[in-house]
C-alpha positions in Angstrom: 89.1 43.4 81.8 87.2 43.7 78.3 84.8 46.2 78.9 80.7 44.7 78.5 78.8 45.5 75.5 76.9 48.3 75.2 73.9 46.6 74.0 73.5 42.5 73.6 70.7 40.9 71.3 70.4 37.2 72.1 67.7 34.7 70.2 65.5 37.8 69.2 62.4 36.6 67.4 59.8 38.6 66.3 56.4 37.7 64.5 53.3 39.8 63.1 50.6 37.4 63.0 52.1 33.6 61.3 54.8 35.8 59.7 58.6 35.4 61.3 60.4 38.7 60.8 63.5 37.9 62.9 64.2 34.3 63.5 67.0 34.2 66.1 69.0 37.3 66.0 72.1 37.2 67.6 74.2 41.0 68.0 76.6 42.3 70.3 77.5 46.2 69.8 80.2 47.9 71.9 80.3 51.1 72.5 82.1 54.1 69.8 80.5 51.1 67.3 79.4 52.0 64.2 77.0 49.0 62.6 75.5 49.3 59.4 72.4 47.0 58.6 72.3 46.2 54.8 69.7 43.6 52.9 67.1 43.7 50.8 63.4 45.0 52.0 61.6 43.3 54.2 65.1 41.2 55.1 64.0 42.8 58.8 66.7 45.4 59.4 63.6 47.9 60.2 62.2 45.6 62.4 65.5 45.0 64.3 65.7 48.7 64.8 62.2 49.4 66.1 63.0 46.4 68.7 65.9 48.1 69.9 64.1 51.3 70.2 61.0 49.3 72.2 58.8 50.2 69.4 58.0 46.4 69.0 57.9 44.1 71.3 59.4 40.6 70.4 57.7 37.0 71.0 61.2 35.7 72.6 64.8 36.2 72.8 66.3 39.3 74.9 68.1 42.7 74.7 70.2 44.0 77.1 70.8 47.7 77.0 73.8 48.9 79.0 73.5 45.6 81.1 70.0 45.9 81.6 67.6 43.2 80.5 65.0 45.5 78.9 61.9 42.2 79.5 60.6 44.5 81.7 57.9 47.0 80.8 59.0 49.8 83.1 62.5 49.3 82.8 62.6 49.2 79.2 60.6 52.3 78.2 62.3 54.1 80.7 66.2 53.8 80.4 65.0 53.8 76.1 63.7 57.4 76.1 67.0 58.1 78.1 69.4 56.0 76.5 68.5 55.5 72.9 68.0 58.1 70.1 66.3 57.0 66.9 66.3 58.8 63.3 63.3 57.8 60.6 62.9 57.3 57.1 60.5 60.4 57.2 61.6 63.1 59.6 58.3 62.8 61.7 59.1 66.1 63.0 55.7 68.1 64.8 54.7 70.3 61.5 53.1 72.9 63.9 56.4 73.6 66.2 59.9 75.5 65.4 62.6 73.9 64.8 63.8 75.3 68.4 61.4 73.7 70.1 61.5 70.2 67.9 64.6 70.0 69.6 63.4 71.3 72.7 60.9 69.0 73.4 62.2 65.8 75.0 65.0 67.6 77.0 62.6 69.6 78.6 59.7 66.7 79.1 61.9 63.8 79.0 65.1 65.0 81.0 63.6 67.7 83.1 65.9 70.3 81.2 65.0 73.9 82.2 64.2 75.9 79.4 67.4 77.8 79.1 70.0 75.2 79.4 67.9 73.1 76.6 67.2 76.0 74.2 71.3 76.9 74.6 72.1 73.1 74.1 69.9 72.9 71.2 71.5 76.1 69.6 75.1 74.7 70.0 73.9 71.6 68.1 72.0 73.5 65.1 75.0 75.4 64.8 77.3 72.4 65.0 75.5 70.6 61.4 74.9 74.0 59.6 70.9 75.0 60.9 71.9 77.6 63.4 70.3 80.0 61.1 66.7 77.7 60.4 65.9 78.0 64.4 63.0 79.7 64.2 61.3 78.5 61.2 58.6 75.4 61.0 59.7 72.0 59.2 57.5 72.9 55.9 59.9 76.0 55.2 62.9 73.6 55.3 64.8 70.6 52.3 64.5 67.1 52.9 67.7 67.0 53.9 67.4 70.1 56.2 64.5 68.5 58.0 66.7 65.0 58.4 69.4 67.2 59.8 67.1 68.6 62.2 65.7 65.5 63.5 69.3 64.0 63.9 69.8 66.8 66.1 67.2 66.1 67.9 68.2 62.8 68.9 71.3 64.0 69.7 69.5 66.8 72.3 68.5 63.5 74.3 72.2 62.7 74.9 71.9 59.6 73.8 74.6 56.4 74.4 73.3 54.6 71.3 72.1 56.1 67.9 69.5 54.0 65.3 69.0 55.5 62.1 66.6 53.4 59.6 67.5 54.5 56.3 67.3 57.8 56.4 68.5 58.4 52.9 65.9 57.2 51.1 62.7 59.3 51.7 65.8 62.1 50.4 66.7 63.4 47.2 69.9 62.4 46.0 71.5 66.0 45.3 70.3 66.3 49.3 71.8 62.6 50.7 75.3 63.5 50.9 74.6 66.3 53.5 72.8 64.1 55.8 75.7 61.2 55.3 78.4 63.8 56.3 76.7 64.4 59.8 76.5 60.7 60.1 80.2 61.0 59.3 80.6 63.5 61.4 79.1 61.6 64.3 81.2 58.3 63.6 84.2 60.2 63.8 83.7 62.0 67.4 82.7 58.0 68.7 78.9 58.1 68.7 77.5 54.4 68.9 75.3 53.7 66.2 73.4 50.8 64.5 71.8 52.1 61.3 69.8 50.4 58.5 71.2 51.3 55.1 71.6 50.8 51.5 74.6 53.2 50.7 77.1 50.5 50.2 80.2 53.1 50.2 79.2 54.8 53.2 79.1 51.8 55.1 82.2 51.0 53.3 83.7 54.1 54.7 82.3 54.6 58.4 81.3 51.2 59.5 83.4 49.3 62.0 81.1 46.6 61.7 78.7 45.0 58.3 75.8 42.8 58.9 73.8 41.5 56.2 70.3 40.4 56.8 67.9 37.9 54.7 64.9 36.5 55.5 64.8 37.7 59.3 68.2 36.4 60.2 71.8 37.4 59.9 73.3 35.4 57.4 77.0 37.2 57.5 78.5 40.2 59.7 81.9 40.9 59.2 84.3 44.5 59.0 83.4 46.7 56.0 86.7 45.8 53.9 85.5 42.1 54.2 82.0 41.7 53.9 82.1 44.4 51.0 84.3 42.8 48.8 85.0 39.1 50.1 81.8 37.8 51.1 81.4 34.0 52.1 78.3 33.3 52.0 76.5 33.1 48.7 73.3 34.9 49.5 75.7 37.8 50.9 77.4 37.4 47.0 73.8 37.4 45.2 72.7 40.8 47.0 76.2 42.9 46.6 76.0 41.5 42.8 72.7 42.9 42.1 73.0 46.0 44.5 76.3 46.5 42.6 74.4 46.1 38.8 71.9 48.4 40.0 74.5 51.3 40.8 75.7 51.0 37.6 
């Protein structure tokens, strides 16, 4: 029996004001998936993810999250903070708290963690991607990529079944992006599910098991990495990797 995906998008549309941002998308992701989002700005790979995460609420079409249809109000925000951990363009972690208790927080409110088991959970995961030893100290005494690392870990406090990250290389020097890619690495490897929004082209290369490319609110082409990469069909899918690939160079 082929095990039900871990979350389904059907029809999803999704307007601000006349403006269609997603016209119709269509996603299945099963779990230990690792989907990686690519198209140019404002192709609506942010607005997907902030869907998914019941930041925004779309005009039609459904999700389903672990079976669940999340129409509902109640249902959604609930099994959402539970279920689903999401990772920013810019940190938005609470300037005036630790980094302890940035990764404290939504065990302890959220799950109802006592204070001990969440402080010892959140220890074990600072000193699992290197920050063991930045604990104590505030997100303004921290790198960029220290305070991404640091909010990763904070999703991952929430145990999570389902990881979004939007593009969180970009607010990021680039000496700093290949420290946060390795934990996203590091992630892929031990079978979190993911869906992330992202223009490093051989990093989704490398830990994708799934492409989609995105233009003008729909998805034009998904494919594995290997394929969409390097044998697109369609030509829009063609015109962006061309121009991505002249602006690498």
């Amino acid at each position: 029996m082929t095990e039900a995906p871990l979350l389904r998008v059907y029809e999803l549309i999704k307007k601000f004001g006349d403006r269609t941002v997603l016209n119709g998308i269509n996603l299945e992701v099963s779990s230990h998936e690792v989907v990686c989002l690519i198209g140019a700005s404002g192709s609506g790979k942010s607005t997907l993810l902030r869907c998914l995460n019941a930041l925004e609420v779309p005009e039609a079409g459904s999700i389903e999250l672990l079976g669940v249809d999340l129409a509902d109000d109640d249902v959604r925000g609930e099994l959402v903070r539970r279920q689903v951990g999401m990772v920013f363009q810019s940190f938005n972690l609470f300037p005036h708290r630790s980094v302890l208790d940035n990764v404290t927080l939504g065990p302890r409110r959220v799950l109802r963690h006592p204070k001990a088991q969440a402080v010892t959970a959140a220890l074990q995961l600072l000193e699992r991607f290197g920050l063991a030893e930045k604990a104590k100290d505030y997100p303004d005494r921290l790198s960029g990529g220290q305070q991404q690392r640091v909010a990763i870990v904070r999703a991952l406090a929430m145990e999570p079944r389902l990881l979004l990250l939007d593009e969180i290389t970009s607010a990021l020097d680039p000496e700093l992006v290949g420290e946060v890619l390795d934990v996203v690495r590091e992630l892929a490897a031990t079978g979190m599910t993911m869906v992330l929004a992202t223009h490093e082209m051989e990093f989704a290369r490398d830990v994708a098991t799934s492409v989609v490319f995105l233009a003008e609110g729909k998805i034009v082409e998904s494919g594995p990495p290997e394929q969409l990469l390097h044998d697109p069909q369609d030509e829009r899918t063609k015109v962006f990797l061309r121009r991505y690939l002249e602006g690498a160079g």
